[in-house]
N, C-alpha and C positions, 0 to 999 in steps of 0.2 A: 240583797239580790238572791235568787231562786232559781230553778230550772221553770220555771214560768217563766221567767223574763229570755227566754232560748224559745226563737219561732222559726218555720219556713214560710217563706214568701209563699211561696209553690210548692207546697207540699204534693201537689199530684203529681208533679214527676219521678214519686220513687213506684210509680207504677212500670217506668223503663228498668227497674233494675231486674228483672229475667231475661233483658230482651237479648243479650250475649247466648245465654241456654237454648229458647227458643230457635235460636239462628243456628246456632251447635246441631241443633234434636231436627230442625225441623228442612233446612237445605241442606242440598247434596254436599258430602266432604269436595275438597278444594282439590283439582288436579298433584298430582303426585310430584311431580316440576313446576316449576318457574320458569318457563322459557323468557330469556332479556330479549327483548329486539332494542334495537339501536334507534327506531324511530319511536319508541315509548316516549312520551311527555313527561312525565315521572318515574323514578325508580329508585324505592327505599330496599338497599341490599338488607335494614335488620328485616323489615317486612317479611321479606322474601326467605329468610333465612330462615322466619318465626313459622311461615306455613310449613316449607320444608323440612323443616328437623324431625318429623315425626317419621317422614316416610326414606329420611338421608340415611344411607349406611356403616355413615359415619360414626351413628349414635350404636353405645351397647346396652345392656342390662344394668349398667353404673353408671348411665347417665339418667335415670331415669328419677330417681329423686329430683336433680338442678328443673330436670323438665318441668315436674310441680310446683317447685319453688316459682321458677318463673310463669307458669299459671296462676297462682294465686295473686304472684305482683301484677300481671295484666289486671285481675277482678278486683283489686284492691284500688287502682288506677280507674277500673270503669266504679267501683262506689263512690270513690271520690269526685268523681266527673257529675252523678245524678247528684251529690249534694251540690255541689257547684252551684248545677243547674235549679238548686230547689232554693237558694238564695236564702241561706239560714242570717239571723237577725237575732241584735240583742236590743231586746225592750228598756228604755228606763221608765223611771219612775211617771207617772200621770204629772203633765204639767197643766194646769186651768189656765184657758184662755177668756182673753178677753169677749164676752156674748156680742154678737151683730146686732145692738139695740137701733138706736134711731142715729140719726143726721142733725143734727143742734147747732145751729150758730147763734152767738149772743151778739148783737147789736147796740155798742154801748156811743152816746152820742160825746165828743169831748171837744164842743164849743166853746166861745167864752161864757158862756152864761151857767155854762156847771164850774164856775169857780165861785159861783155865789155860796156865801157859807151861811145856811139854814138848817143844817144838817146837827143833831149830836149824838156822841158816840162816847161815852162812859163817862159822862157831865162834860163833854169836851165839844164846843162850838168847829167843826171841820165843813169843807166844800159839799157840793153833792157829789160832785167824780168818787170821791176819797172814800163817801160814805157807800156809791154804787161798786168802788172796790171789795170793800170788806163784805159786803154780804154778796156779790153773785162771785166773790171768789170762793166760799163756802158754796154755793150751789153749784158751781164746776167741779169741786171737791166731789161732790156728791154720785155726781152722774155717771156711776160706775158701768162702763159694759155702752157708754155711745159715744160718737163720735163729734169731738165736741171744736169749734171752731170759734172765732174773733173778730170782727167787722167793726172796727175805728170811724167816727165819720165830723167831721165838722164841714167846712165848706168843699168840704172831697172826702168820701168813703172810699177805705181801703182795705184789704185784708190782710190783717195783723198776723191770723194763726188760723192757717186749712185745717181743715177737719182732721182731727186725730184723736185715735187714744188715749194721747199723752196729755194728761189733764192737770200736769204740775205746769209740764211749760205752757200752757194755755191761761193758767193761772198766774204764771210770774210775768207774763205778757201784757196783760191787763194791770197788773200793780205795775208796770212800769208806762202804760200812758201818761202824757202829757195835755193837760188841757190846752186850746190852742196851737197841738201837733198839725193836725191838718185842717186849718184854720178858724176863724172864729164865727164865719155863720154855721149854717147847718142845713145840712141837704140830706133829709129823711128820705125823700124819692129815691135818691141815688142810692144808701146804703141798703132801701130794701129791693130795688136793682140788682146789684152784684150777690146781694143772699140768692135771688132768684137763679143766679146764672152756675153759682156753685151749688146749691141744694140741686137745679132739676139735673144736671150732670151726673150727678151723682144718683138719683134715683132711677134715672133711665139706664144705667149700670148694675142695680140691683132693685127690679121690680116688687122684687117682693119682702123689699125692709119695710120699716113702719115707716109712717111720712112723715117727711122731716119738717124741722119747726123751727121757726123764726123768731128769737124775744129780743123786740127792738123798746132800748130805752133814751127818754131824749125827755128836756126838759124845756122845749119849744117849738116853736113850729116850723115848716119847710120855709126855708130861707134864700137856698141857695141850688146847685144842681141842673142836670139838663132834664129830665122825668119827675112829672109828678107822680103823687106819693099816692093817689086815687089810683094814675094808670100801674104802676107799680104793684097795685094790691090786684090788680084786677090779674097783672100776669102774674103773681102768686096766686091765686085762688085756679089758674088755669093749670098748674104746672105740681097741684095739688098739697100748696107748703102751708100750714097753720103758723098764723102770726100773731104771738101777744106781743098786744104793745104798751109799756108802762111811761105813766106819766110821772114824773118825779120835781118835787118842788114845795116847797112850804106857800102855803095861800097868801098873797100881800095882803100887806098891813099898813095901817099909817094911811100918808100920801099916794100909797101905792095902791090900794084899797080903792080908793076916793077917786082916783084916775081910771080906775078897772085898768092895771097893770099888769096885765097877766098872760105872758107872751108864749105858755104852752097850749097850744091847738086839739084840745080836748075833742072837738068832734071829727077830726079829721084822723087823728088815732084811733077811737070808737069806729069808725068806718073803715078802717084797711082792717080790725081784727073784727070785725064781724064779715065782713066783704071773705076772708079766707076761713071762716069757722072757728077763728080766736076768741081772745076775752080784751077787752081793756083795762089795765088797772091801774088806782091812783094811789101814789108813795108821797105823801107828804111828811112822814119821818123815817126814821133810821128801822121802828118798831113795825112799820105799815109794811115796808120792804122787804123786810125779814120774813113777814106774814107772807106774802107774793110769793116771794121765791118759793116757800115752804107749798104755797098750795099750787105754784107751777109742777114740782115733783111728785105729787100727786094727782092731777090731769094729766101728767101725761109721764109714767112712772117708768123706771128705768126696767130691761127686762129682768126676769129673776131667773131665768134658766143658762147654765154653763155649762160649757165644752170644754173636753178636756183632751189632749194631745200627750200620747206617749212617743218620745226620740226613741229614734233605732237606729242602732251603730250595724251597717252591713258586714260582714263576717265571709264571703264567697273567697276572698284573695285568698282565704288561708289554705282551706283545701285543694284551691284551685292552683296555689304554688306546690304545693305538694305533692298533688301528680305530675305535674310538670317536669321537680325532681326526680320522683319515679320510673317517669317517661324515660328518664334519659337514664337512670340507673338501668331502666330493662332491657333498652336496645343497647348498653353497652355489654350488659350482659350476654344478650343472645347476640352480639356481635366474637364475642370472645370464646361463647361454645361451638359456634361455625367452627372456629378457624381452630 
């Protein structure tokens, strides 16, 4: 800490500090008396005493030091009053704030059909949920400086985690879904619905943040919901939100093959993230997804510039008790030389 960290709010108010002189030099002295009327609305007898003393007969040649004294404490009273008023401040240290990047919600689908385990994760056969935790919980990690949100959705999309800063609990929020929480179809219309209804809220609150974005992941098609997921795209492209949307799922095999069993909606993805100026992209392992996320943060890259806040502890009480004290030391004073 330094006399750097010592500031006035107001430093222009020590331009009042002549203005006691000026009124001294430049209006007429003050009647010689104090007449009291008994209909005066106020009447401070030190006041009255303080004008008087100079011209009282009371006063001699040895009173004439107290006189000074008590001049100097009125000026010392009125310097304390213009800092007062100049609102002195002690700076701390620069703290870095979070930058006003973008508005992010992640869209993660948790139907029955992501408990299919196609997924591996360091030689270990796991679900797709399990495998979309660990890598866009790393990409949450990442997204320093935006406002980052959580959209759940199987047969009913909800909001798990409003847009915030706080990118851990956004993150333990997500490792703590359950497949099969809000049911086992899926209703993609729905969950890019309620992104629409929190993202434009929020940007018509702050017009001029970067535009928010949508990365909705699902590993099938609209099943369930009252909105389709066309009309859906159509009011995100209006309300000007970009939607990637990731398809995730290893390709059938087998019987599954041979059936064309393949119950992710690859063109109806592809068209809600070109419908808003997105991308569509397909995660058939753990390594694809990884690649995704990775080049999501680079289309559309977190800002790099920050703000910085210094606390200031106000400081006015202190001087401002102090003439107070004063105040009342002078008039007891110039009460005591009257009499």
């Amino acid at each position: 800490m330094t006399l750097t960290n010592f500031i006035f709010a107001h430093s222009w108010v020590f331009i009042a500090l002549p203005l006691p002189a000026l009124v001294y030099w430049l209006l007429p002295p003050p009647p010689p008396t104090v007449i009291v009327n008994e209909n005066d609305a106020l009447y401070l007898p030190a006041y009255a005493a303080l004008l008087n003393q100079n011209e009282s007969a009371d006063y001699d040649s040895s009173s004439l030091p107290k006189r000074r004294w008590l001049f100097a404490l009125a000026i010392i009273i009125w310097c304390l009053l213009i800092i007062t008023a100049a609102r002195p401040q002690w700076l701390g240290e620069p703290i870095a704030l979070p930058v006003s990047g973008r508005d992010l919600l992640l869209a993660v689908d948790i139907s029955g059909s992501m408990s299919e385990e196609d997924m591996v994760i360091s030689n270990r056969v796991v679900d797709r949920l399990t495998a979309v935790k660990a890598v866009a919980g790393d990409f949450i990690e990442r997204r320093i400086g935006d406002r980052v949100g959580l959209i759940l959705f199987g047969q009913q999309a909800y909001l798990q985690a409003p847009l915030t800063f706080d990118r851990k609990t956004v993150r333990t929020l997500l490792f703590e879904a359950a497949i099969g929480l809000a049911g086992r179809e899926t209703a993609v219309g729905d969950s890019i619905g309620l992104a629409v209804k929190r993202l434009r809220t929020r940007a018509a609150m702050n017009p001029d943040q970067l535009p928010p974005v949508l990365i909705l992941l699902t590993d099938g098609a609209n099943t369930a919901g009252v909105i389709a997921p066309q009309k859906a795209a159509e009011l995100a492209a209006a309300a000007k939100i970009r939607i990637y949307t990731i398809g995730i799922g290893a390709e059938p095999r087998g019987f599954g093959l041979l059936l064309g069993n393949n119950p992710l909606d690859e063109e109806t993805l592809t068209s809600i993230a070109n419908l808003t100026g997105g991308r569509y992209f397909r995660a058939r392992d753990v390594q694809e997804l990884q690649r995704i996320y990775a080049l999501l943060d680079q289309i559309e890259p977190v800002a790099s510039d920050q703000t910085h806040w210094r606390p200031f502890k106000e400081l006015f009480a202190w001087p401002l008790a102090l003439a107070l004290l004063l105040s009342i030391v002078l008039t007891r004073l110039v009460m005591l030389n009257k009499t």
